[in-house]
PDB file as gemmi writes it, atoms N, CA and C in Angstrom:
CRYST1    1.000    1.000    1.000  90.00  90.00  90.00 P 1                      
ATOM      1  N   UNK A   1     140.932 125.571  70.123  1.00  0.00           N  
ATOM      2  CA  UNK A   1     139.658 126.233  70.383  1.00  0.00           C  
ATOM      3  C   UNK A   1     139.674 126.713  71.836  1.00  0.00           C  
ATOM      4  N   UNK A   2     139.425 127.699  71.810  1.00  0.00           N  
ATOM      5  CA  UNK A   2     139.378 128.540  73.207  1.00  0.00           C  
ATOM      6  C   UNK A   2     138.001 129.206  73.563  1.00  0.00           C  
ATOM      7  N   UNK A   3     137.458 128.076  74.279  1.00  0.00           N  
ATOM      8  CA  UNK A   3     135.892 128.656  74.858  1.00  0.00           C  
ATOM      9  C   UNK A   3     136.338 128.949  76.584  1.00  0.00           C  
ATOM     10  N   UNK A   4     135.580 129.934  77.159  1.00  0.00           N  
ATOM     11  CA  UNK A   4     135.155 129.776  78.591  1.00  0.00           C  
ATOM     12  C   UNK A   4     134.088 130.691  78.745  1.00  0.00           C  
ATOM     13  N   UNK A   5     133.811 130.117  79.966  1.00  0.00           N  
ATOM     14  CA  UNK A   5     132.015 130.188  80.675  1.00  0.00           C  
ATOM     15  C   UNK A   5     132.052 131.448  82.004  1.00  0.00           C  
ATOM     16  N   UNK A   6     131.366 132.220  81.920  1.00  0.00           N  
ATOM     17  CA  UNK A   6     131.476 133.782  82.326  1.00  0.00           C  
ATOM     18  C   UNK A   6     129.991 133.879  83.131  1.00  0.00           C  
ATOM     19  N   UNK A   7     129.763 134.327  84.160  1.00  0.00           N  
ATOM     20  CA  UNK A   7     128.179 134.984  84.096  1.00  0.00           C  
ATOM     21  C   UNK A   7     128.345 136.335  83.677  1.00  0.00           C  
ATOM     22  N   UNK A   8     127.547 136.969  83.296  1.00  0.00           N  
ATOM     23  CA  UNK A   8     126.999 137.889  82.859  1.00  0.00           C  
ATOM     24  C   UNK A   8     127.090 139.357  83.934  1.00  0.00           C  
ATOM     25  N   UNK A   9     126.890 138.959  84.950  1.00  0.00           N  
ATOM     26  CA  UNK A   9     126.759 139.725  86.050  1.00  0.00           C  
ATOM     27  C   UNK A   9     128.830 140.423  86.505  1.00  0.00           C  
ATOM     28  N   UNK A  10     129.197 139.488  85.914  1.00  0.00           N  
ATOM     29  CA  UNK A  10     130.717 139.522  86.464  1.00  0.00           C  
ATOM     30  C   UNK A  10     131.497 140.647  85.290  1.00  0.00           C  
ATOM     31  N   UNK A  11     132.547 141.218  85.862  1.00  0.00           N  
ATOM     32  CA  UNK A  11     133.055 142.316  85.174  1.00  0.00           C  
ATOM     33  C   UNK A  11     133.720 141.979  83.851  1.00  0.00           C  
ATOM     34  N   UNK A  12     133.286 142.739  82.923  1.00  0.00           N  
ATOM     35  CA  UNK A  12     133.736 142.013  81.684  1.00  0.00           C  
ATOM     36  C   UNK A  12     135.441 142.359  81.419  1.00  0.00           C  
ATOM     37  N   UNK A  13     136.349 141.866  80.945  1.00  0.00           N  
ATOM     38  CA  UNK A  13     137.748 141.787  81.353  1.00  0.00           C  
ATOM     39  C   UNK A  13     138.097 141.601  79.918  1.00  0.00           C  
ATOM     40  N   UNK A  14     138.824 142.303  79.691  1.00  0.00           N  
ATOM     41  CA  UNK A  14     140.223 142.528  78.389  1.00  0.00           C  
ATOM     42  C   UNK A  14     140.417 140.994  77.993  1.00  0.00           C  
ATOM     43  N   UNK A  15     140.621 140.044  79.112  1.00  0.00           N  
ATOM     44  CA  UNK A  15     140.892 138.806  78.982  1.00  0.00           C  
ATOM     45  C   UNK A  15     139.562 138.125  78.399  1.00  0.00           C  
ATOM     46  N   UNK A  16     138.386 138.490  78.031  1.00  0.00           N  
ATOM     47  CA  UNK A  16     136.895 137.654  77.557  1.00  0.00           C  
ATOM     48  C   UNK A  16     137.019 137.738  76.314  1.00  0.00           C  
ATOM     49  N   UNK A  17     138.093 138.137  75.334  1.00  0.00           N  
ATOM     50  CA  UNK A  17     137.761 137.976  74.061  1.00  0.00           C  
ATOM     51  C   UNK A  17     136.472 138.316  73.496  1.00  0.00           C  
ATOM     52  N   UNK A  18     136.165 137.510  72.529  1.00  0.00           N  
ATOM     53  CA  UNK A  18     134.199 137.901  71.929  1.00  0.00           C  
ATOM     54  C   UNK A  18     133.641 137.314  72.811  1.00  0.00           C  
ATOM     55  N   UNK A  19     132.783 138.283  73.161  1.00  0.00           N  
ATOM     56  CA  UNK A  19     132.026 138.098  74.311  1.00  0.00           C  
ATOM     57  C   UNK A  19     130.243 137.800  73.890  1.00  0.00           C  
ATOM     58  N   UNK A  20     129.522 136.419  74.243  1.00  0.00           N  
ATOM     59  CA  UNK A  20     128.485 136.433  73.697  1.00  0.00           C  
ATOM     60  C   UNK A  20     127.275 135.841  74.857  1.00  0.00           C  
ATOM     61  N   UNK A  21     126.642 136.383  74.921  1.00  0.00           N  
ATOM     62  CA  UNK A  21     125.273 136.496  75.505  1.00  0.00           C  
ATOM     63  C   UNK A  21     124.587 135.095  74.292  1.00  0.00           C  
ATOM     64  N   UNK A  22     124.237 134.503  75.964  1.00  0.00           N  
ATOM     65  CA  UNK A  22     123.693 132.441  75.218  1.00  0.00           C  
ATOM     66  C   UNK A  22     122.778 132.184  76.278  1.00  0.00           C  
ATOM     67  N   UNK A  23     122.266 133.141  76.737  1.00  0.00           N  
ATOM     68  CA  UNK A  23     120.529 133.154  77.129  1.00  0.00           C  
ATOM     69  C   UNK A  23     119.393 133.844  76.184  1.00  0.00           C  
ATOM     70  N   UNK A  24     118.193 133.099  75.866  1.00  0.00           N  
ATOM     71  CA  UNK A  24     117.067 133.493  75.601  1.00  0.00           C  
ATOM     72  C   UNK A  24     116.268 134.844  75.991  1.00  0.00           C  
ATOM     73  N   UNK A  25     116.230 135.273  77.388  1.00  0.00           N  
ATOM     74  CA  UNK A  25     115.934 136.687  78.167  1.00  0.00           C  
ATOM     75  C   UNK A  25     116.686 137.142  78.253  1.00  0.00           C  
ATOM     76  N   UNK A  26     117.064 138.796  78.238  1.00  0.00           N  
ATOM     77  CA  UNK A  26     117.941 139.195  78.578  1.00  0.00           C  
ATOM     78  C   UNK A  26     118.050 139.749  80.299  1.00  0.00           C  
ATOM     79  N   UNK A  27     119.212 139.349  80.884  1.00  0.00           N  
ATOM     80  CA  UNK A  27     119.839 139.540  82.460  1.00  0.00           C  
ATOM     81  C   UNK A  27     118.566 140.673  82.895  1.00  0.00           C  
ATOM     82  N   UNK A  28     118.838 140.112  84.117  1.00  0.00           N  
ATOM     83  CA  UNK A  28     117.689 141.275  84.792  1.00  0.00           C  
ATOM     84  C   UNK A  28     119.174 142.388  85.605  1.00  0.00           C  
ATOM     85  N   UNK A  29     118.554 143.662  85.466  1.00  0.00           N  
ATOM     86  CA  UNK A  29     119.550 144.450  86.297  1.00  0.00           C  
ATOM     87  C   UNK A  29     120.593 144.896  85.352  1.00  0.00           C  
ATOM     88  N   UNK A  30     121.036 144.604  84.237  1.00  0.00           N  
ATOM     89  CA  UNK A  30     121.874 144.753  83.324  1.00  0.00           C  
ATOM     90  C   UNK A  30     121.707 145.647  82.479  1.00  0.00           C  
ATOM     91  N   UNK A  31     122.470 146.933  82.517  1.00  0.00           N  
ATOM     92  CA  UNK A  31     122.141 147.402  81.329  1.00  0.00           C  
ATOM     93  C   UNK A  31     123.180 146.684  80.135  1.00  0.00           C  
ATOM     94  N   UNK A  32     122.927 146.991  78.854  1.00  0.00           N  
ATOM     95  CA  UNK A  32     123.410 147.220  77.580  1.00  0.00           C  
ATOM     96  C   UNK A  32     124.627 147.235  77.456  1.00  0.00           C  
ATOM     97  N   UNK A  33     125.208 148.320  77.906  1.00  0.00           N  
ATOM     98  CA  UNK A  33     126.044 149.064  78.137  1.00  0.00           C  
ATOM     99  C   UNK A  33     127.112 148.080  78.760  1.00  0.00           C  
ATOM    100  N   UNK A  34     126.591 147.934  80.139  1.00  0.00           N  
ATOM    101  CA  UNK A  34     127.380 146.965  81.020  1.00  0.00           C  
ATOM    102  C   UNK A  34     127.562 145.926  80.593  1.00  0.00           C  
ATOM    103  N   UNK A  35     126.439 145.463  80.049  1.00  0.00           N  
ATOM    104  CA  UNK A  35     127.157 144.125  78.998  1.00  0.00           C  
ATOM    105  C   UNK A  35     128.285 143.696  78.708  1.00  0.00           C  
ATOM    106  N   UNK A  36     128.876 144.721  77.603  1.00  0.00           N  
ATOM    107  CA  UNK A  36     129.769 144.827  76.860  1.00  0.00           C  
ATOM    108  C   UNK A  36     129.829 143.407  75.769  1.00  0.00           C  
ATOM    109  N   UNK A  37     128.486 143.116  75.088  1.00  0.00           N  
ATOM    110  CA  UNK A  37     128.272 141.895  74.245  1.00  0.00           C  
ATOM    111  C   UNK A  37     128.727 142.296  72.867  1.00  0.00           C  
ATOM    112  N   UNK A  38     129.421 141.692  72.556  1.00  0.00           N  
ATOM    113  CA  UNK A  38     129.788 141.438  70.671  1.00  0.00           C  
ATOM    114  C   UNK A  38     128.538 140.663  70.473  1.00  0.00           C  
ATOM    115  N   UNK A  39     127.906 139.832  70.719  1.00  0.00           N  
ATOM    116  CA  UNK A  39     127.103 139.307  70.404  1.00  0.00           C  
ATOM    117  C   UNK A  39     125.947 138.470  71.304  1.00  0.00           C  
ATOM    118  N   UNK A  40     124.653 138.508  70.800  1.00  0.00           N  
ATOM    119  CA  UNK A  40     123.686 137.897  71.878  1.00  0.00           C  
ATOM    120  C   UNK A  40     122.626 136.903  70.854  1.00  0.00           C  
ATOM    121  N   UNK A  41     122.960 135.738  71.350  1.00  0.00           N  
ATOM    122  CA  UNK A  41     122.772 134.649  70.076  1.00  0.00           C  
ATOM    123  C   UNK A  41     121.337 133.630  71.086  1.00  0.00           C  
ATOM    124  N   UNK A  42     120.103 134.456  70.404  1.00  0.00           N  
ATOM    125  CA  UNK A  42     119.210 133.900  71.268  1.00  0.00           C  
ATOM    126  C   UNK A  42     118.827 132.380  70.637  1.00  0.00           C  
ATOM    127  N   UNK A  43     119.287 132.545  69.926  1.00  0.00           N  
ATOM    128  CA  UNK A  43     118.375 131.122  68.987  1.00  0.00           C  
ATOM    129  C   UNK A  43     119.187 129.584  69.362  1.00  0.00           C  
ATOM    130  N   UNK A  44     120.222 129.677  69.788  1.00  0.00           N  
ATOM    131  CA  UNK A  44     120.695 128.963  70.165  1.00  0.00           C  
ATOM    132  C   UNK A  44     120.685 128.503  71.892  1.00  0.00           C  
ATOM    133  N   UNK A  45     120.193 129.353  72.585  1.00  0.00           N  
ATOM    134  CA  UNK A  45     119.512 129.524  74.092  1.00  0.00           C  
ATOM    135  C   UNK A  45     118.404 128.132  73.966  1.00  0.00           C  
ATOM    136  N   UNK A  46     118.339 127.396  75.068  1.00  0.00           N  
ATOM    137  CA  UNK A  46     117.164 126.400  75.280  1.00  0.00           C  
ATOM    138  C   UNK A  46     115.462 127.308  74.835  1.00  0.00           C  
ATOM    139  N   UNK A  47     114.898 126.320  74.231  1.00  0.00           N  
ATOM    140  CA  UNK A  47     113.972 126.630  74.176  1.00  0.00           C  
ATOM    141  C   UNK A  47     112.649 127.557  75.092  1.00  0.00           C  
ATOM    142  N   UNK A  48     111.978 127.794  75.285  1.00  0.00           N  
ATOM    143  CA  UNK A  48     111.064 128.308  76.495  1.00  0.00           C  
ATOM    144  C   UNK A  48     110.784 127.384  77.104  1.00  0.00           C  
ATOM    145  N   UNK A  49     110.543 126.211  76.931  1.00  0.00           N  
ATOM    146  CA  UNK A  49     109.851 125.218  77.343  1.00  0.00           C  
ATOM    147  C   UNK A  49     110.619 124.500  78.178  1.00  0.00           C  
ATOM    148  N   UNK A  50     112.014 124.070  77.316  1.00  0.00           N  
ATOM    149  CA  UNK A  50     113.202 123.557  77.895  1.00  0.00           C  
ATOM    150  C   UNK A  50     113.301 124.254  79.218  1.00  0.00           C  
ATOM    151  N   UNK A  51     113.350 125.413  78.857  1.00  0.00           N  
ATOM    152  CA  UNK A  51     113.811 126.430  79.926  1.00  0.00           C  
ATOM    153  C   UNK A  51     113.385 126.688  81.451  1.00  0.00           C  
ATOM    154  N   UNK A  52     111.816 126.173  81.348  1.00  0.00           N  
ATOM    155  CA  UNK A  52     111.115 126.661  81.942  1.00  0.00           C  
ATOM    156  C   UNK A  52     110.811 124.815  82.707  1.00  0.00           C  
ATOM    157  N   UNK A  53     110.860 124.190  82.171  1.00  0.00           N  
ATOM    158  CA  UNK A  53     110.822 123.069  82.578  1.00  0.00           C  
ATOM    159  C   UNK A  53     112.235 122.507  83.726  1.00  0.00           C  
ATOM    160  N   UNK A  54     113.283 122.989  83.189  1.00  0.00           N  
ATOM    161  CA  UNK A  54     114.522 122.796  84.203  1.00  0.00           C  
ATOM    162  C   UNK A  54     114.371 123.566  85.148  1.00  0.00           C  
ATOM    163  N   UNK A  55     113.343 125.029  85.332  1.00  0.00           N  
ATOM    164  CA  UNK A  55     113.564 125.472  86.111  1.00  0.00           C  
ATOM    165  C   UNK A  55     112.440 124.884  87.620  1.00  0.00           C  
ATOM    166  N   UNK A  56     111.401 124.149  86.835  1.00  0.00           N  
ATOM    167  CA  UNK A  56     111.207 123.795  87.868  1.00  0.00           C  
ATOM    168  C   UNK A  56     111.795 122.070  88.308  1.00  0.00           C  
ATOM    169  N   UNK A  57     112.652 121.658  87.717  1.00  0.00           N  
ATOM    170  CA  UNK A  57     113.113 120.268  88.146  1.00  0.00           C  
ATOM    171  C   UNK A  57     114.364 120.503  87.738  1.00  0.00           C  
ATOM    172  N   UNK A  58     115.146 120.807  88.810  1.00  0.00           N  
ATOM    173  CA  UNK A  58     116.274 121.153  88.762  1.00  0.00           C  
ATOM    174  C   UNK A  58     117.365 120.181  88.837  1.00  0.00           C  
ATOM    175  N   UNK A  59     116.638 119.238  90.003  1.00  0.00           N  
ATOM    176  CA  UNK A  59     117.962 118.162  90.218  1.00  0.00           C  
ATOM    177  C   UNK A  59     117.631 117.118  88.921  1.00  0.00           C  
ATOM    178  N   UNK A  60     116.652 117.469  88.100  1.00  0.00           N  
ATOM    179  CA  UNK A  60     117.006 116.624  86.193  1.00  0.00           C  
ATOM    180  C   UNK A  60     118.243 117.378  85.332  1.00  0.00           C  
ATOM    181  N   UNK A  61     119.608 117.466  86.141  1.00  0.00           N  
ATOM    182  CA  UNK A  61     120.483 117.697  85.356  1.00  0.00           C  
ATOM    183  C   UNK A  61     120.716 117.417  84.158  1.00  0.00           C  
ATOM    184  N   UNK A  62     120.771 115.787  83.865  1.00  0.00           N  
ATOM    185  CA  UNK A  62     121.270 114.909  82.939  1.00  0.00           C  
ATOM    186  C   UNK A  62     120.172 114.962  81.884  1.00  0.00           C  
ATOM    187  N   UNK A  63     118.619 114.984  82.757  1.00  0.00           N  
ATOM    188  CA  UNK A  63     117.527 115.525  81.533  1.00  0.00           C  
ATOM    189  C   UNK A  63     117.845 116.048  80.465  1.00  0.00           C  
ATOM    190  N   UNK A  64     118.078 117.517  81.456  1.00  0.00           N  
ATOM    191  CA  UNK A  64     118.152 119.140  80.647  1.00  0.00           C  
ATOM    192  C   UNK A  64     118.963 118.832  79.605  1.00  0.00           C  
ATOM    193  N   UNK A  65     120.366 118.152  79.773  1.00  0.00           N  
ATOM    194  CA  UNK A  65     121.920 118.253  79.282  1.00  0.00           C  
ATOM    195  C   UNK A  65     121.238 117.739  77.929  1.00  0.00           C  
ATOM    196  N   UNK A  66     120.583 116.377  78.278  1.00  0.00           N  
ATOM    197  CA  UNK A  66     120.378 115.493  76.443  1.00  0.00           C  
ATOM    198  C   UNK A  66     119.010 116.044  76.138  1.00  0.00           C  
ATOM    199  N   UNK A  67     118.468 116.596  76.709  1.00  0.00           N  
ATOM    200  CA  UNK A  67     116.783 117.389  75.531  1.00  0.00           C  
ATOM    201  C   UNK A  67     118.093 118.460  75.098  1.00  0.00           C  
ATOM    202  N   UNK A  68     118.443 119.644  76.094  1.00  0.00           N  
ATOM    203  CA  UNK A  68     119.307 121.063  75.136  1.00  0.00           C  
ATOM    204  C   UNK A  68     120.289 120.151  74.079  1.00  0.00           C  
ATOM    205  N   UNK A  69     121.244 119.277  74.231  1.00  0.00           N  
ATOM    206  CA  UNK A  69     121.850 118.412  73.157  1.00  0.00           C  
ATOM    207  C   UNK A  69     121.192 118.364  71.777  1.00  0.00           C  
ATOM    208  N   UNK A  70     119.530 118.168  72.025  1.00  0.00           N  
ATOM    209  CA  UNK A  70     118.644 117.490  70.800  1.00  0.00           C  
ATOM    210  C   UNK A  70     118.783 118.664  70.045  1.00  0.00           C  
ATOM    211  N   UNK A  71     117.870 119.945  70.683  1.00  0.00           N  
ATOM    212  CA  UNK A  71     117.973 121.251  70.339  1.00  0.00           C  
ATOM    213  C   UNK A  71     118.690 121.536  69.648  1.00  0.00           C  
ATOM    214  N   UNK A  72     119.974 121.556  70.005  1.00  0.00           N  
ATOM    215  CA  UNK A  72     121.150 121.940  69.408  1.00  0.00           C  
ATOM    216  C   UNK A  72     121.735 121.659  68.088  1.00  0.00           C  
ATOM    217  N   UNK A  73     121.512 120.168  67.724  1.00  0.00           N  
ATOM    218  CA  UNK A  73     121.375 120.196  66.667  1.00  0.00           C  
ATOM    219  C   UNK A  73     120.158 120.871  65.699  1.00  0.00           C  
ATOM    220  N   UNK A  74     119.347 121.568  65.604  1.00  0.00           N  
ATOM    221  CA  UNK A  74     118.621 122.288  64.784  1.00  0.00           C  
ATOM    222  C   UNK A  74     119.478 123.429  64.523  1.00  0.00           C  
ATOM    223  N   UNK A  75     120.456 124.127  65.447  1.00  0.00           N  
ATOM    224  CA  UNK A  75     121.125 125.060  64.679  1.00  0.00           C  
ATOM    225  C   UNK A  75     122.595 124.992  64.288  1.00  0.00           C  
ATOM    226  N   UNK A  76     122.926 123.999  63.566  1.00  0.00           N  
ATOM    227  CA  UNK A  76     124.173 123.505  63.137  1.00  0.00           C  
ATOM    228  C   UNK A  76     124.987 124.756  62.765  1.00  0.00           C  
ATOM    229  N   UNK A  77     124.234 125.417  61.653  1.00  0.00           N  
ATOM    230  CA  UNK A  77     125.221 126.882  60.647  1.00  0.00           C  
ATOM    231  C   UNK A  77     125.451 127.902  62.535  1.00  0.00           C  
ATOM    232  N   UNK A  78     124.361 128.265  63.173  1.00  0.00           N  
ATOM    233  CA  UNK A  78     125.175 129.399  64.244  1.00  0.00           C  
ATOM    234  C   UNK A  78     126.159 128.845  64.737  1.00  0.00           C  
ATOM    235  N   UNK A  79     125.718 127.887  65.156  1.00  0.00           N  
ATOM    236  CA  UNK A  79     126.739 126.934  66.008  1.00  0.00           C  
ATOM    237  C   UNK A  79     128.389 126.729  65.691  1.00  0.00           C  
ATOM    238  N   UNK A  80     128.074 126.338  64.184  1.00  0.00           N  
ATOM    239  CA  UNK A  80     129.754 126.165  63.291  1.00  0.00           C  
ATOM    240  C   UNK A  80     130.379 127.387  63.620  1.00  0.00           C  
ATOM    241  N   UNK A  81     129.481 128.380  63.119  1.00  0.00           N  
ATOM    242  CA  UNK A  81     129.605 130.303  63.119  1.00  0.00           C  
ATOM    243  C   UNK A  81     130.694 130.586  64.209  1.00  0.00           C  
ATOM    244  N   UNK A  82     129.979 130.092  65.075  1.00  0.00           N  
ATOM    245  CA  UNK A  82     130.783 130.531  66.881  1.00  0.00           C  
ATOM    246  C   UNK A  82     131.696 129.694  67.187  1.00  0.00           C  
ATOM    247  N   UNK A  83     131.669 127.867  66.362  1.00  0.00           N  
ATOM    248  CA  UNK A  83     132.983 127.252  66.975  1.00  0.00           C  
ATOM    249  C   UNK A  83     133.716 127.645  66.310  1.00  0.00           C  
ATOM    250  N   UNK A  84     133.747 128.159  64.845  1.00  0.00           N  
ATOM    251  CA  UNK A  84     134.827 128.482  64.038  1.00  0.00           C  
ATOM    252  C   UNK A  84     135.542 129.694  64.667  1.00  0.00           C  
ATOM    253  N   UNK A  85     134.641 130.804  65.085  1.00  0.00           N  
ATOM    254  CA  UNK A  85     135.317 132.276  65.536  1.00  0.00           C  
ATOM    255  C   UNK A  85     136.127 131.743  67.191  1.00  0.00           C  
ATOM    256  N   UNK A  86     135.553 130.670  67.832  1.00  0.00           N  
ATOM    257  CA  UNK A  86     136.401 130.123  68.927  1.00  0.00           C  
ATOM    258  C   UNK A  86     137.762 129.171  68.244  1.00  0.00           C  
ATOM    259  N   UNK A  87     138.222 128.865  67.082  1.00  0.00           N  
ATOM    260  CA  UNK A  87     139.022 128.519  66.441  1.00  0.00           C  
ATOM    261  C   UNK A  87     140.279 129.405  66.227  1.00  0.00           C  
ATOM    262  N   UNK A  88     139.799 130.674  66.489  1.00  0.00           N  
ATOM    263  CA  UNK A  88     140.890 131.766  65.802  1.00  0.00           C  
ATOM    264  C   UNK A  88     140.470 133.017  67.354  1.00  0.00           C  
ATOM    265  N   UNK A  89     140.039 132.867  68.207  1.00  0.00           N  
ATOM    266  CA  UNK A  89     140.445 133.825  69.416  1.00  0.00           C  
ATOM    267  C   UNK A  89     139.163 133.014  70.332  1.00  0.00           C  
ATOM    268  N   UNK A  90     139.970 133.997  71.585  1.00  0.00           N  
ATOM    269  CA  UNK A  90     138.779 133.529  72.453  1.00  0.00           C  
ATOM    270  C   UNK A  90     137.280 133.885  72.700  1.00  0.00           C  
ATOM    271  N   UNK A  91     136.760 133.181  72.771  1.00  0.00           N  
ATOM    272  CA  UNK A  91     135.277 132.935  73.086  1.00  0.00           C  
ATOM    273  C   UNK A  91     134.575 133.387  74.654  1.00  0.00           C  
ATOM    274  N   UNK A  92     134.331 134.009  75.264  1.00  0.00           N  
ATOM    275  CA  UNK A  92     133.197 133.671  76.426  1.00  0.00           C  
ATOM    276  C   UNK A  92     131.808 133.595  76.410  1.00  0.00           C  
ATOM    277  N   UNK A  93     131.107 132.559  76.942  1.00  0.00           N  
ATOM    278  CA  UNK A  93     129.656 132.426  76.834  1.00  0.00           C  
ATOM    279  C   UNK A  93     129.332 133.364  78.015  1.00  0.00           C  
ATOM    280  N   UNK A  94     128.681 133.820  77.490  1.00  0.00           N  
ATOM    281  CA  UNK A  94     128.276 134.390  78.919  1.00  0.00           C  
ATOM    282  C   UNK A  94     126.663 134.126  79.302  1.00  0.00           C  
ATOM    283  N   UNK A  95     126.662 133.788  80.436  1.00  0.00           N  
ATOM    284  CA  UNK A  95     124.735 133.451  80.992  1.00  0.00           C  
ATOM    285  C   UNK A  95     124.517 134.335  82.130  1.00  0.00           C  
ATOM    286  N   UNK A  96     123.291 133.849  82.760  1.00  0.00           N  
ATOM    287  CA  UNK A  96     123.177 134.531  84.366  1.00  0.00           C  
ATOM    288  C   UNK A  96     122.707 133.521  85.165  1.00  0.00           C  
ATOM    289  N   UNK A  97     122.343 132.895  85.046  1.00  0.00           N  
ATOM    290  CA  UNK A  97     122.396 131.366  85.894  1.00  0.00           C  
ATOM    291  C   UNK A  97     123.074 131.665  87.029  1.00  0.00           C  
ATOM    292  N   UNK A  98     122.795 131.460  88.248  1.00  0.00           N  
ATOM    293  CA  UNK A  98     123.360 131.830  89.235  1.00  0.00           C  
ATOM    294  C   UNK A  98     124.205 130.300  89.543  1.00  0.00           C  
ATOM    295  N   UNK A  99     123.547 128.931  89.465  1.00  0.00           N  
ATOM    296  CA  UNK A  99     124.317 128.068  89.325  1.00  0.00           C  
ATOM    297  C   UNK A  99     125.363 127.501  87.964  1.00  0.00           C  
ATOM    298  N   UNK A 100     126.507 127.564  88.713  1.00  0.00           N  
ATOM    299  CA  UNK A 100     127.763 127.329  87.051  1.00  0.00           C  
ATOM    300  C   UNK A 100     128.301 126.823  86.718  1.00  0.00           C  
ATOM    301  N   UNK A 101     127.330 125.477  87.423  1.00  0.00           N  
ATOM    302  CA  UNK A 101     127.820 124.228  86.840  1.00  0.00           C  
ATOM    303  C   UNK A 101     126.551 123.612  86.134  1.00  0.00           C  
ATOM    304  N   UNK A 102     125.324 123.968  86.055  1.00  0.00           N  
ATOM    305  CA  UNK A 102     124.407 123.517  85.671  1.00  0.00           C  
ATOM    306  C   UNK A 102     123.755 124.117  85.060  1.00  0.00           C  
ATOM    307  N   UNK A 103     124.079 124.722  84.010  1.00  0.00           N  
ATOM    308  CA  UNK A 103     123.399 125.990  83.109  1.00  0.00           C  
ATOM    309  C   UNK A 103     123.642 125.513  81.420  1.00  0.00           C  
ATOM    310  N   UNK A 104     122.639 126.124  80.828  1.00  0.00           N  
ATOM    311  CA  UNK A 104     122.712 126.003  79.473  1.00  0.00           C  
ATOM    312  C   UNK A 104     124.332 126.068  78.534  1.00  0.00           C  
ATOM    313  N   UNK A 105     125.192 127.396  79.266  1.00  0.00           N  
ATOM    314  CA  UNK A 105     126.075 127.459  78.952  1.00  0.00           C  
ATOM    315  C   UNK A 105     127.207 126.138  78.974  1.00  0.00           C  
ATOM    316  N   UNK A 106     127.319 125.880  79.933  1.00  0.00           N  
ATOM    317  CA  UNK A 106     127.937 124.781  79.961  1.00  0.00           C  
ATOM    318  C   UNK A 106     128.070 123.475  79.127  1.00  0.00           C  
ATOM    319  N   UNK A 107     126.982 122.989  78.777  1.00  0.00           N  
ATOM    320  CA  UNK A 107     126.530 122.134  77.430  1.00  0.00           C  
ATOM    321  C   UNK A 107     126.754 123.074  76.522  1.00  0.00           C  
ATOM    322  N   UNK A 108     126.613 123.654  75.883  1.00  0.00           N  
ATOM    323  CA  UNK A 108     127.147 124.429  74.657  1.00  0.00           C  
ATOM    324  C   UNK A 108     128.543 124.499  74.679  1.00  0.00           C  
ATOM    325  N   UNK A 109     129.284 124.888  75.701  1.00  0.00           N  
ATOM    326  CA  UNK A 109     130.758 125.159  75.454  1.00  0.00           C  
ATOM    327  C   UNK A 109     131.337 123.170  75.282  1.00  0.00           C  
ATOM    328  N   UNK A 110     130.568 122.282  75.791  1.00  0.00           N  
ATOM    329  CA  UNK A 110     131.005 120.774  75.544  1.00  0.00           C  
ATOM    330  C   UNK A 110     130.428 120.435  74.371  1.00  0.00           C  
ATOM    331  N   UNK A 111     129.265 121.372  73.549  1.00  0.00           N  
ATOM    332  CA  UNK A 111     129.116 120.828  72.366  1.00  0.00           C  
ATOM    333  C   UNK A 111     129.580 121.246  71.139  1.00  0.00           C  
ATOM    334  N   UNK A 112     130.256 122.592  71.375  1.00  0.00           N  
ATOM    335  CA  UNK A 112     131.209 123.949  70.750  1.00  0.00           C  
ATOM    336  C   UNK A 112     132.517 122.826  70.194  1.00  0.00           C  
ATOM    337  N   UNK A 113     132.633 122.733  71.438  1.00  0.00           N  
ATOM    338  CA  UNK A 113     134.206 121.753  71.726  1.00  0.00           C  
ATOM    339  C   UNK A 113     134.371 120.749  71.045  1.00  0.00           C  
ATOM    340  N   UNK A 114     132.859 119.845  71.048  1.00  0.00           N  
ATOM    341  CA  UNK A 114     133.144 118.529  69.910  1.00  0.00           C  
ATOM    342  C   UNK A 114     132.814 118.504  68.246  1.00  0.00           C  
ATOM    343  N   UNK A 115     132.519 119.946  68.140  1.00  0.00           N  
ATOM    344  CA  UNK A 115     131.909 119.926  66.799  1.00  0.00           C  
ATOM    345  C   UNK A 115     132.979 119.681  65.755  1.00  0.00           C  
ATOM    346  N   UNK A 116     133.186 119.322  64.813  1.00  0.00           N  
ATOM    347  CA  UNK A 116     134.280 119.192  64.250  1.00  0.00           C  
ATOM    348  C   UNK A 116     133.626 120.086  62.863  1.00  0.00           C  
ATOM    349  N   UNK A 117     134.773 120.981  62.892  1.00  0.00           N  
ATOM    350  CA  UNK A 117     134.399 121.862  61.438  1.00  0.00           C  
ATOM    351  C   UNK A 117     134.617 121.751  60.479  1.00  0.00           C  
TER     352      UNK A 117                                                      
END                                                                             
């Protein structure tokens, strides 16, 4: 399985394989175009609430990590969807999180990773 973690903002590269947009809003400043998304999988993005709650308590890393975890299981079928297509080429998540170690993406590509299909 071949996942990796991209922002959004960064030039999309021959090397990103399927490229998928795993935020809820879409990038500010971004067009479409520039994207260059195969896919933009909002349902699997933290909730609003989630979302909006990490943003104001930020140093609750470990919070965020096990509430988005809970989440996550509600969408088992997208989820399989995307670890399976990371089974057979590469994957990039892509977010805009300016921090990239502490973003939604990141838990997804560790929960991508353990899913067993």
């Amino acid at each position: 399985m071949t996942i990796q973690l991209k922002r959004i903002y960064d030039d999309a590269s021959s090397d990103d394989g399927y490229r998928v947009l795993v935020d809820k809003l879409w990038p500010r400043g971004i067009s479409k175009d520039a994207a260059n998304l195969d896919e933009w999988i909002k349902d699997i993005a933290p909730s609003d609430e989630l979302r909006k709650w990490f943003h104001s308590n930020r140093s609750e890393w470990g919070e965020f990590r096990n509430r988005y975890l809970s989440e996550l299981k509600k969408h088992k079928e997208a989820l399989r969807d995307l670890a399976s297509k990371a089974s057979s080429e590469k994957v990039t998540l892509l977010y805009s999180s300016k921090d990239t170690e502490h973003n939604n993406a990141v838990v997804l590509k560790e929960y991508l990773e353990k899913l067993t299909l």
